[in-house]
TITOR-598961 format. One record per atom (N, C-alpha, C, O): atom name; x, y, z; residue number from 1. Coordinates in Angstrom, 3 decimals. Example, Ala and Ser with C-alpha at 12.3 -4.5 7.8 and 13.67 -1.06 7.14 Angstrom:
 name        u        v        w resi
    N   13.190   -5.690    7.800    1
   CA   12.300   -4.500    7.800    1
    C   13.200   -3.300    7.800    1
    O   14.236   -3.319    8.465    1
    N   12.850   -2.250    7.080    2
   CA   13.670   -1.060    7.140    2
    C   12.900    0.030    7.870    2
    O   13.409    1.138    8.039    2
//
This chain:
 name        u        v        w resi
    N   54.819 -143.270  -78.934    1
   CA   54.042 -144.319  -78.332    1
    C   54.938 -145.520  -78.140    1
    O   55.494 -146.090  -79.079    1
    N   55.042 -145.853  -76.946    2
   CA   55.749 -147.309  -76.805    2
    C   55.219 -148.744  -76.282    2
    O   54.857 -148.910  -75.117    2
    N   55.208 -149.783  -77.277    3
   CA   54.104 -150.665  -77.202    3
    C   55.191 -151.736  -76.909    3
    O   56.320 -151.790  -77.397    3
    N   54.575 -152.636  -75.948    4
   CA   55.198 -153.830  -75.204    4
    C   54.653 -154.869  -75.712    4
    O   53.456 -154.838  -75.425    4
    N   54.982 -156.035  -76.493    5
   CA   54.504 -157.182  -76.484    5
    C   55.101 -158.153  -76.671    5
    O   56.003 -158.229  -77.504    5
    N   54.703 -159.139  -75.900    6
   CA   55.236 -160.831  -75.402    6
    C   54.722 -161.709  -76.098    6
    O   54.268 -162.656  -75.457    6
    N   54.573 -161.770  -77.718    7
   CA   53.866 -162.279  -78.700    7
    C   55.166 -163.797  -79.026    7
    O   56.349 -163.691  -79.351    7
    N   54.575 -164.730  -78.848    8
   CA   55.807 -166.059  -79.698    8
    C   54.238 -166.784  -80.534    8
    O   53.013 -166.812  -80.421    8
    N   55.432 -167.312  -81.434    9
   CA   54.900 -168.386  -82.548    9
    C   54.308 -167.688  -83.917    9
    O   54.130 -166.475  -84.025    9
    N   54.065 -168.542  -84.820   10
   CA   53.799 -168.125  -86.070   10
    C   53.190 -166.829  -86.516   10
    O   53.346 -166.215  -87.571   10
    N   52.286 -166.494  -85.212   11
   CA   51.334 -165.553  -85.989   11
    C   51.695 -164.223  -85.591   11
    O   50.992 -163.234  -85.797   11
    N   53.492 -164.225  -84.660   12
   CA   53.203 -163.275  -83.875   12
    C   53.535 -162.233  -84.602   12
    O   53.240 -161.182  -84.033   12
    N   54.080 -162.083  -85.736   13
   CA   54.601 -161.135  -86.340   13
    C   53.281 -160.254  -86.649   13
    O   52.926 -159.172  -86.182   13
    N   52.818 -160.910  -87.384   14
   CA   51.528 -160.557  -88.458   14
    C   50.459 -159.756  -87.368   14
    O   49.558 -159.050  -87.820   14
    N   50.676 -159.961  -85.703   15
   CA   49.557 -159.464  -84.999   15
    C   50.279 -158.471  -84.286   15
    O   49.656 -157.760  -83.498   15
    N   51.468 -158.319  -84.440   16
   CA   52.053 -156.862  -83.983   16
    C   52.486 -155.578  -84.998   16
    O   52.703 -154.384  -84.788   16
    N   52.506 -156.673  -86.545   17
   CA   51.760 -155.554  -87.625   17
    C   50.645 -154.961  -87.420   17
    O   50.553 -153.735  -87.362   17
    N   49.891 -155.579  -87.318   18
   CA   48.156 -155.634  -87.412   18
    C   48.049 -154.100  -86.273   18
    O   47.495 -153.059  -86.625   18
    N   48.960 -154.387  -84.398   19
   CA   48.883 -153.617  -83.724   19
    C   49.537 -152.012  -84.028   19
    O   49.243 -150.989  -83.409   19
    N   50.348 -152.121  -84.986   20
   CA   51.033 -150.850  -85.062   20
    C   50.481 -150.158  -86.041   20
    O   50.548 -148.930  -86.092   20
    N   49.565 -151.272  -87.374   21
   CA   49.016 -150.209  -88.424   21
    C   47.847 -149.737  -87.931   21
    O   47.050 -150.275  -87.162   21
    N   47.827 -148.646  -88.465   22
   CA   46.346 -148.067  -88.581   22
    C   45.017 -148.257  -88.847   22
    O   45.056 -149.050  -89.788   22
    N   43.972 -148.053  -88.635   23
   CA   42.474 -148.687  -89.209   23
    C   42.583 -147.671  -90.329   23
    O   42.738 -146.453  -90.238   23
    N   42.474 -148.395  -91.349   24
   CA   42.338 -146.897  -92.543   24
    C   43.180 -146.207  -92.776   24
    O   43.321 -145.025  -92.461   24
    N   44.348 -147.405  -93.816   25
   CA   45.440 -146.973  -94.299   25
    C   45.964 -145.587  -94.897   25
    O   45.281 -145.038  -95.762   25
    N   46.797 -145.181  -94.593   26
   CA   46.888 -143.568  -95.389   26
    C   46.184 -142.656  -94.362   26
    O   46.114 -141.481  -94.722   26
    N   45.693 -142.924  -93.265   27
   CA   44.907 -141.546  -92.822   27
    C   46.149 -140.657  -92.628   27
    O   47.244 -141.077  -92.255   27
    N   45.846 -139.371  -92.927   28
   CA   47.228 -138.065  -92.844   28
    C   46.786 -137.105  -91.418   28
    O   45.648 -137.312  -90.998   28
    N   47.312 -136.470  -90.958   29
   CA   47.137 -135.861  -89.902   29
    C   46.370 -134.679  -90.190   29
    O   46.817 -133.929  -91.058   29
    N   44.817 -134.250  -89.357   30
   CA   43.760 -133.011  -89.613   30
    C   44.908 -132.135  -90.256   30
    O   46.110 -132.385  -90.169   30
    N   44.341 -131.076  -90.908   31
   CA   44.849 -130.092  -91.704   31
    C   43.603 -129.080  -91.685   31
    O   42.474 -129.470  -91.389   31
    N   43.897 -127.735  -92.028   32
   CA   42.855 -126.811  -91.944   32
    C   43.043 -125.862  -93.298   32
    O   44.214 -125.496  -93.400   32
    N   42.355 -125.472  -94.149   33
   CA   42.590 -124.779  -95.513   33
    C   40.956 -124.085  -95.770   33
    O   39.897 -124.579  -96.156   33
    N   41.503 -122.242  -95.202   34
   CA   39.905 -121.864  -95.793   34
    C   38.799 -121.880  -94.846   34
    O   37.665 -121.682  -95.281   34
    N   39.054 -122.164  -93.175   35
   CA   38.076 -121.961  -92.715   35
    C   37.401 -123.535  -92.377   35
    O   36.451 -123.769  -91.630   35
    N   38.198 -124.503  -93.161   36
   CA   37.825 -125.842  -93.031   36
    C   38.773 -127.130  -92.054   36
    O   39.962 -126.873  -91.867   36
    N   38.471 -127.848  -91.740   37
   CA   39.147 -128.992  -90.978   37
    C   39.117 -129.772  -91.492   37
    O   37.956 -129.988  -91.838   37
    N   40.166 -130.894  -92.038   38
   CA   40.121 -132.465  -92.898   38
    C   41.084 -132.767  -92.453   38
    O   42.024 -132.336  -91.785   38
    N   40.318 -134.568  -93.464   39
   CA   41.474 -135.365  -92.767   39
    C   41.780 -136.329  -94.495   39
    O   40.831 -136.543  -95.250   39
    N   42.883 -136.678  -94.755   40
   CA   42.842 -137.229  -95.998   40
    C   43.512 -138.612  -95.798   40
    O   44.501 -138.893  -95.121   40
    N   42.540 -139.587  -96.736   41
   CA   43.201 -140.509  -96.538   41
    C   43.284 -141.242  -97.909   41
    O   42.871 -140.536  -98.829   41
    N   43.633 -142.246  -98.208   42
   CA   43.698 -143.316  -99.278   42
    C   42.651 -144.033  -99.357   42
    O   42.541 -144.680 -100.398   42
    N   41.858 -144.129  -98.607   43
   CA   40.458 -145.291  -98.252   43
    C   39.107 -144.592  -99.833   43
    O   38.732 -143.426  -99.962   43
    N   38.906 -145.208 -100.298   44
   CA   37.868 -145.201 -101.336   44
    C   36.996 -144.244 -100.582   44
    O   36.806 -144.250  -99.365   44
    N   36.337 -143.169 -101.736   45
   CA   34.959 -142.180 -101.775   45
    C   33.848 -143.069 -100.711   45
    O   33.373 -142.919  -99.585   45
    N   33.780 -144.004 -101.758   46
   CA   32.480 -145.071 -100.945   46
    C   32.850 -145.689  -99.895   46
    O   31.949 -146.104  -99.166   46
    N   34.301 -145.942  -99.491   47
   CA   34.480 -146.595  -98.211   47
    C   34.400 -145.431  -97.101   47
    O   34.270 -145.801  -95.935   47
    N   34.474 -143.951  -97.394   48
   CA   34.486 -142.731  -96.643   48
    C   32.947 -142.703  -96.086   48
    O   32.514 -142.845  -94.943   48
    N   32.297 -142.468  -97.316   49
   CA   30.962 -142.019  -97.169   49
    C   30.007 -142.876  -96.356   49
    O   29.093 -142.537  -95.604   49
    N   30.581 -144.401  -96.798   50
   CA   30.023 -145.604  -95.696   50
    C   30.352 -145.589  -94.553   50
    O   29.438 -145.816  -93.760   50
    N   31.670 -145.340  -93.995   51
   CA   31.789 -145.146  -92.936   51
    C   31.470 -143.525  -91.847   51
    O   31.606 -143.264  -90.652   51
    N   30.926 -142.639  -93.262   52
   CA   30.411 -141.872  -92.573   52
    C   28.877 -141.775  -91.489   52
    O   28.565 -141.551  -90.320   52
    N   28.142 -142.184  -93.077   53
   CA   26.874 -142.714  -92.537   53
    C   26.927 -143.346  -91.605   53
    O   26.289 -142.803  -90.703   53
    N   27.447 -144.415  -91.261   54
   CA   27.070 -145.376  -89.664   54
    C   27.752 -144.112  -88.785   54
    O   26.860 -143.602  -88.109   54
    N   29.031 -143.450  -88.578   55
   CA   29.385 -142.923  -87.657   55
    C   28.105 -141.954  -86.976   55
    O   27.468 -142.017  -85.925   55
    N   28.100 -141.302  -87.817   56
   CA   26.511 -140.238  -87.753   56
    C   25.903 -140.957  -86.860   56
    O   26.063 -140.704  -85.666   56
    N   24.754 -142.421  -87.464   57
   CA   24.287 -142.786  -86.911   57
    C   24.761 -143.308  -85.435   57
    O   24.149 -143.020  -84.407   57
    N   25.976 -144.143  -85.478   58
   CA   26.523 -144.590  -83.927   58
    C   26.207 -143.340  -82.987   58
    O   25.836 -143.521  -81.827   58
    N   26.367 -142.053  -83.534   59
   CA   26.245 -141.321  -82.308   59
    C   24.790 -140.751  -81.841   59
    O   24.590 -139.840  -81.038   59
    N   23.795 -141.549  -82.577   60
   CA   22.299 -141.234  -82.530   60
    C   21.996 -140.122  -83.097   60
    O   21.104 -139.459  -82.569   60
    N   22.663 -139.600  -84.349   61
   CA   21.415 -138.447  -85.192   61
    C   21.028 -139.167  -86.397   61
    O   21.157 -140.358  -86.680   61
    N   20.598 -138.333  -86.955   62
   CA   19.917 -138.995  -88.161   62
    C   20.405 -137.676  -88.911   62
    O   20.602 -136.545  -88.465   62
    N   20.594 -138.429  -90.773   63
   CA   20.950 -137.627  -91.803   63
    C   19.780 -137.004  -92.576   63
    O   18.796 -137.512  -93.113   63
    N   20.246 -135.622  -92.449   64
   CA   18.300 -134.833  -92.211   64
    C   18.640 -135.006  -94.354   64
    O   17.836 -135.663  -95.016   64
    N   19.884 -134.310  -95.053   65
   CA   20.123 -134.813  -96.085   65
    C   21.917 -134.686  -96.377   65
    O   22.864 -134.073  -95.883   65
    N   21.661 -135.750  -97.576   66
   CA   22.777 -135.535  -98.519   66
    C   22.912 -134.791 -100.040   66
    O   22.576 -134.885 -101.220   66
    N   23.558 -134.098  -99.209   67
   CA   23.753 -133.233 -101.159   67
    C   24.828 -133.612 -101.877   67
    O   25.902 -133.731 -101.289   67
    N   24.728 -133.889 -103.374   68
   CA   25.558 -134.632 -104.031   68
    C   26.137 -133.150 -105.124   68
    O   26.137 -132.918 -106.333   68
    N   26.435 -132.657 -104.283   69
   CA   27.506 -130.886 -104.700   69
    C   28.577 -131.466 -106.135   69
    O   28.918 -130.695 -107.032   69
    N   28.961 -132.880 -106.092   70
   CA   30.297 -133.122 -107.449   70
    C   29.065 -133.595 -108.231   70
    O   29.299 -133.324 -109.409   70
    N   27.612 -134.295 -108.101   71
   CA   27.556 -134.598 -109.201   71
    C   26.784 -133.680 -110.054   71
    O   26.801 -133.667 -111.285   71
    N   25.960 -132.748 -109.107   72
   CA   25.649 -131.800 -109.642   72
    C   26.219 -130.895 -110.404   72
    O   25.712 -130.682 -111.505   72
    N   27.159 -130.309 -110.077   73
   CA   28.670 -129.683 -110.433   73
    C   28.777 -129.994 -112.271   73
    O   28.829 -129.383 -113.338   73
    N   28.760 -131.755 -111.557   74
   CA   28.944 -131.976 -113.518   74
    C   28.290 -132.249 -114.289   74
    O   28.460 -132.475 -115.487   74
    N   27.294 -132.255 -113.531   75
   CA   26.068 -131.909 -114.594   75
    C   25.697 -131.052 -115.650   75
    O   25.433 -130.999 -116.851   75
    N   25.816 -130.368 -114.544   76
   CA   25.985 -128.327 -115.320   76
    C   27.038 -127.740 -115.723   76
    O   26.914 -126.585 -116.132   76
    N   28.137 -128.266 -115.720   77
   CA   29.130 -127.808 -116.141   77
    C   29.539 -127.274 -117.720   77
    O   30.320 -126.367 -118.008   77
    N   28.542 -128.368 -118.878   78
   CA   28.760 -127.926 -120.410   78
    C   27.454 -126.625 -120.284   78
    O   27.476 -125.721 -121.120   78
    N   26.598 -126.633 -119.426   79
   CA   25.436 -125.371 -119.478   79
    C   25.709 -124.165 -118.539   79
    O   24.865 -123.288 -118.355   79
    N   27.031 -124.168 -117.909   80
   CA   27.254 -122.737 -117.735   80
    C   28.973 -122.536 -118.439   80
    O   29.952 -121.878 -118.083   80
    N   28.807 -123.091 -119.118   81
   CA   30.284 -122.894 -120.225   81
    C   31.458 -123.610 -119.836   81
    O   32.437 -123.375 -120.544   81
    N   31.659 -124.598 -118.698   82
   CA   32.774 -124.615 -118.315   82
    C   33.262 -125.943 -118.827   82
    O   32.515 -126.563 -119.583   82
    N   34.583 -126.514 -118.459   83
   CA   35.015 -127.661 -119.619   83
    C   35.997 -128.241 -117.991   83
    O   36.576 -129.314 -117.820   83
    N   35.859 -127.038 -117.008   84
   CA   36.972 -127.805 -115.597   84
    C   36.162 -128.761 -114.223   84
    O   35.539 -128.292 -113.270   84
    N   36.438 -130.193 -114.539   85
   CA   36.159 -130.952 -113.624   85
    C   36.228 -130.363 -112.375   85
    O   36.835 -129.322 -112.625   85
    N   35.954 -130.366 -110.998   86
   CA   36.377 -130.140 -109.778   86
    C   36.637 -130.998 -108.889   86
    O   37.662 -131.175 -108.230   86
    N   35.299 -131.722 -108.902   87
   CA   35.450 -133.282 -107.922   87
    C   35.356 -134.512 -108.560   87
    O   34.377 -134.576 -109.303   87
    N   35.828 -135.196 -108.533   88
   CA   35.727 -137.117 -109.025   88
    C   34.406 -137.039 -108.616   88
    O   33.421 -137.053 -109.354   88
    N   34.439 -136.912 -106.776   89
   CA   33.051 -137.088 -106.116   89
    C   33.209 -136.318 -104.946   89
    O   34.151 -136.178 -104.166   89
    N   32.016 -135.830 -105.006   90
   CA   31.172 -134.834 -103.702   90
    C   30.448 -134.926 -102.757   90
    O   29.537 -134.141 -103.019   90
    N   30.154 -135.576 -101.390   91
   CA   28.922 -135.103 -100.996   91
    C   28.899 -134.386  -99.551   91
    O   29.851 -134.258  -98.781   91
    N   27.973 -134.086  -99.433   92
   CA   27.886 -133.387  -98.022   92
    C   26.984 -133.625  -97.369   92
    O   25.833 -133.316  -97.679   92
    N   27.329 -134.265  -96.254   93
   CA   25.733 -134.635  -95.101   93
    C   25.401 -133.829  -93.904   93
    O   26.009 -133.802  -92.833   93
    N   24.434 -133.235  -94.224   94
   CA   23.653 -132.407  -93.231   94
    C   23.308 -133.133  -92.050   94
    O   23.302 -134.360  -92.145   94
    N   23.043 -132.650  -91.047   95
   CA   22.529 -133.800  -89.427   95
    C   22.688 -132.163  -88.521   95
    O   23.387 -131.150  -88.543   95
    N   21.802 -132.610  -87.951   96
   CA   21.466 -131.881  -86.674   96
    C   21.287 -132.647  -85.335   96
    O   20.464 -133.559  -85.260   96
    N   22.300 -132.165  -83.940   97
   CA   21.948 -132.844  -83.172   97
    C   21.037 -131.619  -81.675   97
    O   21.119 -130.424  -81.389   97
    N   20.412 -132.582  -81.231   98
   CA   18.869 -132.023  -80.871   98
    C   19.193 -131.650  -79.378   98
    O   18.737 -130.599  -78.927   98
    N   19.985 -132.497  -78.578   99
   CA   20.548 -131.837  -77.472   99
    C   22.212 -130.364  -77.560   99
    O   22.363 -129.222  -77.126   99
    N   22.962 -131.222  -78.268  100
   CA   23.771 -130.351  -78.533  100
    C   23.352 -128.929  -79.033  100
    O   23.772 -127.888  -78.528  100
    N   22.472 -129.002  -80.088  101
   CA   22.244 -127.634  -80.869  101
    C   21.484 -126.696  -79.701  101
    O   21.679 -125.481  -79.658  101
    N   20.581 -127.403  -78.742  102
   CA   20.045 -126.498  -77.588  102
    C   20.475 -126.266  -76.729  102
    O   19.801 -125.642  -75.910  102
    N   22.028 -126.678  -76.373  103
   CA   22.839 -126.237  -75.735  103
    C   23.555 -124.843  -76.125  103
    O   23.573 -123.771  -75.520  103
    N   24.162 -125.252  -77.398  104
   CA   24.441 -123.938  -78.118  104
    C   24.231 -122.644  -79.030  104
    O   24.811 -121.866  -79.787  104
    N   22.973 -122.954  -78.425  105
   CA   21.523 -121.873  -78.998  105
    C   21.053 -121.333  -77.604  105
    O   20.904 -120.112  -77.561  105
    N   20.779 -122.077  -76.386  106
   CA   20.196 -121.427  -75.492  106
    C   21.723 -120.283  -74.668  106
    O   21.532 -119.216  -74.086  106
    N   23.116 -120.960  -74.892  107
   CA   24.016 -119.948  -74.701  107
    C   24.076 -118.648  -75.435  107
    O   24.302 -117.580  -74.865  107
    N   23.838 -118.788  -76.880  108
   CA   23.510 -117.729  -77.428  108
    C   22.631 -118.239  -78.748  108
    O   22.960 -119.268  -79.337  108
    N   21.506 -117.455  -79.162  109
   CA   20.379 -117.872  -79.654  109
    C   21.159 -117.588  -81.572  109
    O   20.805 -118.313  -82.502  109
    N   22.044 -116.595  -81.722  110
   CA   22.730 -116.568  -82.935  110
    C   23.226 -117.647  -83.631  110
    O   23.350 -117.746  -84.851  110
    N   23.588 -118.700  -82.515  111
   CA   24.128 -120.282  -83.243  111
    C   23.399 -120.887  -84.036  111
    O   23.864 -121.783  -84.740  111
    N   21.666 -120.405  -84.106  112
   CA   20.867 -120.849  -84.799  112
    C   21.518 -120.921  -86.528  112
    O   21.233 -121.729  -87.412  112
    N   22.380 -119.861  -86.557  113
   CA   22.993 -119.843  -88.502  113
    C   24.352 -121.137  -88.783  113
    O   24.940 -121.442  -89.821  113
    N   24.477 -121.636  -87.449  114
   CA   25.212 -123.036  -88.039  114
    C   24.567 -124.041  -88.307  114
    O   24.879 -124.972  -89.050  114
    N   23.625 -123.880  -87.695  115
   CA   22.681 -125.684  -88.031  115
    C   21.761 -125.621  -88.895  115
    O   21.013 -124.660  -89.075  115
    N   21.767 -127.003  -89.683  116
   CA   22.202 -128.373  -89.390  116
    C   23.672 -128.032  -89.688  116
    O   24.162 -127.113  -90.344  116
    N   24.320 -129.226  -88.891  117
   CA   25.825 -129.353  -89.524  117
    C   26.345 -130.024  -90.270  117
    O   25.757 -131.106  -90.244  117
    N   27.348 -130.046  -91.143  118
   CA   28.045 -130.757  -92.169  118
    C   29.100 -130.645  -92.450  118
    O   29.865 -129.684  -92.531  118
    N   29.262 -132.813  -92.798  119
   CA   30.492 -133.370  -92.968  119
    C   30.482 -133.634  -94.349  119
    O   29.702 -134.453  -94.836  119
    N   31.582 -132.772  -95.245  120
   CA   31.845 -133.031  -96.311  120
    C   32.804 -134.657  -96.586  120
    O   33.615 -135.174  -95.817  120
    N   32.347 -135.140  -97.922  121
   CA   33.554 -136.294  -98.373  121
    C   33.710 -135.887  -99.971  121
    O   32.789 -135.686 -100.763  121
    N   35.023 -135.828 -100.205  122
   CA   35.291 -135.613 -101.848  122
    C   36.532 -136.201 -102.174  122
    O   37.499 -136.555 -101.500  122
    N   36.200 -136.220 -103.649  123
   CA   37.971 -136.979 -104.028  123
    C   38.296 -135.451 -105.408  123
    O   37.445 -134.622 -105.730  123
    N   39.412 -135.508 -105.824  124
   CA   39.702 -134.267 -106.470  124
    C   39.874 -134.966 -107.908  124
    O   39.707 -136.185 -107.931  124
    N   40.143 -134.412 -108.924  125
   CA   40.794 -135.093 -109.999  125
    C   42.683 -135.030 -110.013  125
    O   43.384 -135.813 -110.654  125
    N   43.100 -134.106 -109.297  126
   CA   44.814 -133.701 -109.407  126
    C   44.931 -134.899 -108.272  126
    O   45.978 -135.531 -108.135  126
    N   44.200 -135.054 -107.776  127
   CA   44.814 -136.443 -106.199  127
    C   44.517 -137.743 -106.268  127
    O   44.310 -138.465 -105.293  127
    N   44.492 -138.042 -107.315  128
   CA   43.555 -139.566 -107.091  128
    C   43.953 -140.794 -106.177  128
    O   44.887 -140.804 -105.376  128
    N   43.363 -141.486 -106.356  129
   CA   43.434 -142.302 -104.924  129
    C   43.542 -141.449 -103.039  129
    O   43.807 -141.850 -101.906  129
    N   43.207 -140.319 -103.597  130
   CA   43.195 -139.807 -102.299  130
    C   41.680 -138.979 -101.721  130
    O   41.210 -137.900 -102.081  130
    N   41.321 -139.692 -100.987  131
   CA   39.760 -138.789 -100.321  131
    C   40.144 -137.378  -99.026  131
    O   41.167 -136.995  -98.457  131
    N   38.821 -137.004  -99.018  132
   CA   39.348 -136.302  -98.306  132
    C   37.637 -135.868  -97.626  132
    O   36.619 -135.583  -98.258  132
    N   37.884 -135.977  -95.939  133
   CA   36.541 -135.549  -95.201  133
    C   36.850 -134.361  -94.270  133
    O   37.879 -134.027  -93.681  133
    N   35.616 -133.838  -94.337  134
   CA   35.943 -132.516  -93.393  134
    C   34.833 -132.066  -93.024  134
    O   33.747 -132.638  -93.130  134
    N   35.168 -130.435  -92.320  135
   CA   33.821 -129.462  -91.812  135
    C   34.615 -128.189  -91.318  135
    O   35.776 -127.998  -90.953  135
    N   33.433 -127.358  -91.471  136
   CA   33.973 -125.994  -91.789  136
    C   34.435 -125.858  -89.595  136
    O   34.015 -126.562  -88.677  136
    N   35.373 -124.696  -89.571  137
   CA   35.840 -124.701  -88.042  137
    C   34.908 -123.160  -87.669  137
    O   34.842 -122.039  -88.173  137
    N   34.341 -123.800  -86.614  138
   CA   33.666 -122.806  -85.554  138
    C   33.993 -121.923  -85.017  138
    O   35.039 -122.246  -84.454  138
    N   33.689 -120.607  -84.733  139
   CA   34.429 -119.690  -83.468  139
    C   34.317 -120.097  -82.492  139
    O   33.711 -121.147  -82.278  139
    N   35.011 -119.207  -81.373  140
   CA   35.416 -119.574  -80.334  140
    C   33.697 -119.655  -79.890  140
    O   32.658 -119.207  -80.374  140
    N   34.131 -120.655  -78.458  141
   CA   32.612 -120.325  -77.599  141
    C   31.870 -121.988  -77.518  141
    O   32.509 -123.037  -77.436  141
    N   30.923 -121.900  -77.550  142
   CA   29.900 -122.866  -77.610  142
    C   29.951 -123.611  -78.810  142
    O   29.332 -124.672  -78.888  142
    N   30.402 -123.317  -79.450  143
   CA   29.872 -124.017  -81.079  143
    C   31.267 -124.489  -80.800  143
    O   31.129 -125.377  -81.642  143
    N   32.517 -124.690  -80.357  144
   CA   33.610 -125.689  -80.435  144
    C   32.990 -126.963  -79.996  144
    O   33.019 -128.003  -80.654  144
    N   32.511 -126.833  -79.008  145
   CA   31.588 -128.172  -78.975  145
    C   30.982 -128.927  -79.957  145
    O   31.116 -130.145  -80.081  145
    N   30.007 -127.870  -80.979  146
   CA   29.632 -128.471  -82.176  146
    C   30.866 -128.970  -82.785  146
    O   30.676 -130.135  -83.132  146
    N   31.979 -128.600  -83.045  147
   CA   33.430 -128.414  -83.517  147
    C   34.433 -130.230  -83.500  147
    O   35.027 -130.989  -84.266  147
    N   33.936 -130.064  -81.724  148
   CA   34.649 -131.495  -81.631  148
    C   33.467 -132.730  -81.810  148
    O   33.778 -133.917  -81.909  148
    N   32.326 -132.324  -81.828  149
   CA   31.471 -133.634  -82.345  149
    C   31.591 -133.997  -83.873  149
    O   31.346 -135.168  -84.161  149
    N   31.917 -133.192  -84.817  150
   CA   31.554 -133.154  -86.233  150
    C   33.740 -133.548  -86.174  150
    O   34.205 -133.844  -87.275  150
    N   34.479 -133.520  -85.309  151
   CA   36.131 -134.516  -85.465  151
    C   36.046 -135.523  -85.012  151
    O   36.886 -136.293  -85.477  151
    N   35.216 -136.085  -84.056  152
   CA   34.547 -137.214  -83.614  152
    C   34.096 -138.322  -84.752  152
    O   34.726 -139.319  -85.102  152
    N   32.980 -137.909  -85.163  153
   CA   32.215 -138.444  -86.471  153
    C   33.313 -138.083  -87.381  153
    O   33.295 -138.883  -88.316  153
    N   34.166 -137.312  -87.499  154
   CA   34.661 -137.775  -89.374  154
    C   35.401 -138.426  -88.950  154
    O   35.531 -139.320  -89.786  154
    N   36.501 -138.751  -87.567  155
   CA   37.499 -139.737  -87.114  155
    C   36.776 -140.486  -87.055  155
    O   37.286 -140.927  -88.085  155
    N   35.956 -141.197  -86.847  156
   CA   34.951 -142.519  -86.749  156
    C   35.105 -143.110  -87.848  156
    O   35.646 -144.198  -88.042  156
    N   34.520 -142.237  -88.767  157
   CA   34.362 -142.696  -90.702  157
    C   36.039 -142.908  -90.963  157
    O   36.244 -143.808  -91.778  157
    N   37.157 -142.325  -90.490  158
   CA   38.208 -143.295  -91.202  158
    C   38.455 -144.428  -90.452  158
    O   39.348 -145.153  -90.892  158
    N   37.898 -144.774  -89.433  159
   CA   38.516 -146.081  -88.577  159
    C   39.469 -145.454  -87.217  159
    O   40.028 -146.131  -86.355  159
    N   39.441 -143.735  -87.361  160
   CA   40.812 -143.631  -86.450  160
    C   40.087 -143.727  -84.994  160
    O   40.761 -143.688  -83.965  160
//
């Protein structure tokens, strides 16, 4: 990328920093592990999950729910024997969108077993200070569509 600017006086430094960093320091480049798509960044659990929620919403669905998969996890963890943390924090937000999904249901009526869809956010205990958002990757066809709305919305939630 090659960026031109004719910036003088005090502030100009500080606003051609400002232009070259990133919204949402640390974001790392998508990665795929397992059938899944993420993106990891340095930005706080709660600064993820906040910026998930509005993204969702900016694009007009609504969060049908959130499942809280880490805290449950450790809940139960001394009552089915186990002593190994997994997540700091977990959650996963379900959303369904109402034109899209009847797009890729009336192409083929089988798409009905992806929806609702979901954007995971978690932090690990081996990574700290590092989050991480994602969603599982689609086959080929109609549901890539679902595919690039759900990289849309989690790029939203880091600022990218």
């Amino acid at each position: 990328m090659k960026l031109a600017c004719n910036l003088k006086g005090p502030g100009a430094v500080a606003i051609g920093l400002a232009i070259l960093m990133p919204l949402g320091t640390g974001v790392a480049a998508q990665d795929q592990l397992n059938g899944m798509v993420y993106y990891t960044t340095d930005q706080s659990f709660d600064d993820v999950t906040f910026g998930l929620e509005n993204a969702i919403i900016e694009e007009g669905l609504v969060i049908d729910h959130v499942s809280h998969t880490g805290e449950m996890l450790e809940r139960t963890r001394a009552d089915v024997g186990s002593e190994v943390v997994i997540f700091e924090a977990a959650d996963i937000f379900s959303f369904c969108s109402a034109q899209l999904s009847r797009e890729v249901m009336e192409a083929d009526w089988t798409n009905v077993v992806f929806c609702p869809y979901h954007i995971f956010v978690l932090t690990r205990p081996e990574t700290p200070g590092e989050t991480l958002i994602g969603y599982r990757s689609f086959p080929e066809g109609e549901m890539k569509k679902v595919e690039a709305m759900l990289d849309r919305i989690s790029r939203a939630a880091l600022g990218m």
